[in-house]
N, C-alpha and C positions, 0 to 999 in steps of 0.2 A: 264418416262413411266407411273408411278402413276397419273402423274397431268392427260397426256391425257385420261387413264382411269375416272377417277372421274370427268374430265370434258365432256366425252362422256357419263358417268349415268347419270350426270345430267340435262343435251340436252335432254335426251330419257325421264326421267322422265318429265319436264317441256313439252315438247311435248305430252306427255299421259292426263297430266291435261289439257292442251290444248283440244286437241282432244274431251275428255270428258263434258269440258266446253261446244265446240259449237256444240256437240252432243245434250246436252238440252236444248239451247236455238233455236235448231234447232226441237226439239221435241215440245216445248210449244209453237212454231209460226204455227207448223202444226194442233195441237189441238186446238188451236183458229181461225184458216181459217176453220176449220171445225164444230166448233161449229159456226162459226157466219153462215154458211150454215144455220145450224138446227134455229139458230133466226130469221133468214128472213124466213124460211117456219115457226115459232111459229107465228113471226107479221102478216104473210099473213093470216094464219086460224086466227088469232083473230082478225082481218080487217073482213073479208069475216063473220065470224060466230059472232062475238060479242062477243066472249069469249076466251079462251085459253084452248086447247086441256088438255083433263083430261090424255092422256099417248102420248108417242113419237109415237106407233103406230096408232095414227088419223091421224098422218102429214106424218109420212114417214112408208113404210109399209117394208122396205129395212131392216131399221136401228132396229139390235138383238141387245140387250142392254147386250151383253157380255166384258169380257176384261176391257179395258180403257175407251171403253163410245164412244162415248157423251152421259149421262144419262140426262134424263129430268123429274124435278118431280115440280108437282103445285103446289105452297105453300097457295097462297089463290085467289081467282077468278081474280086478278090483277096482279100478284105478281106470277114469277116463274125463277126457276134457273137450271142450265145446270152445269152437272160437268163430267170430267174426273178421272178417277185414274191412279193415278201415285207412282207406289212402290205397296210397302205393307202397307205405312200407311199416303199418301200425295194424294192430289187432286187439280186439277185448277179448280174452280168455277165461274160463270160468274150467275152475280146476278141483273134480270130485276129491280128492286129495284136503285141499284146505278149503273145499266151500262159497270158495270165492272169487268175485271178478276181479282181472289186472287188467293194465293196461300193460301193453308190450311194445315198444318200438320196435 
């Protein structure tokens, strides 16, 4: 009767870390289908205008840069990055620079 208890906790538990696992990789696939939105409207205004939008509100007049984001800040007239928050103290970054998403504590 013991075994089947402690082998039904621990079904329940491995199932919870489960769950939780593809919780976030289900969250940082949605935050990067979403910021690559926001990249294709940066490359477009910096096509069309020759520059790169000095705030998110030049491209998207929707996007309240509340919550999780997708934030956009210009780093230098070439050079600009999109991040998310995540938690209270983590973010996913996507950096025109190398193309690509980090994770940053």
């Amino acid at each position: 009767m013991k075994k089947k208890v402690i082998i039904s906790i621990g079904i329940a538990i491995l199932l919870f870390i489960g769950s939780i696992f593809t919780f976030r990789i289900s969250e940082r696939n949605d935050h990067e289908r979403e910021g690559e939105a926001l990249i294709l409207k940066i490359e477009a205004y910096k096509k069309k205008n020759d520059s790169l939008p000095e705030t998110i509100k030049d491209i998207d007049h929707s996007n309240v840069e509340m919550g999780e984001g997708p934030y956009y800040e210009k780093i230098t007239d070439t050079d600009y990055r999109i991040y998310f928050n995540i938690g209270f103290d983590k973010q996913l970054i996507f950096s025109s620079k190398t193309g690509k998403w980090e994770d940053e504590p």
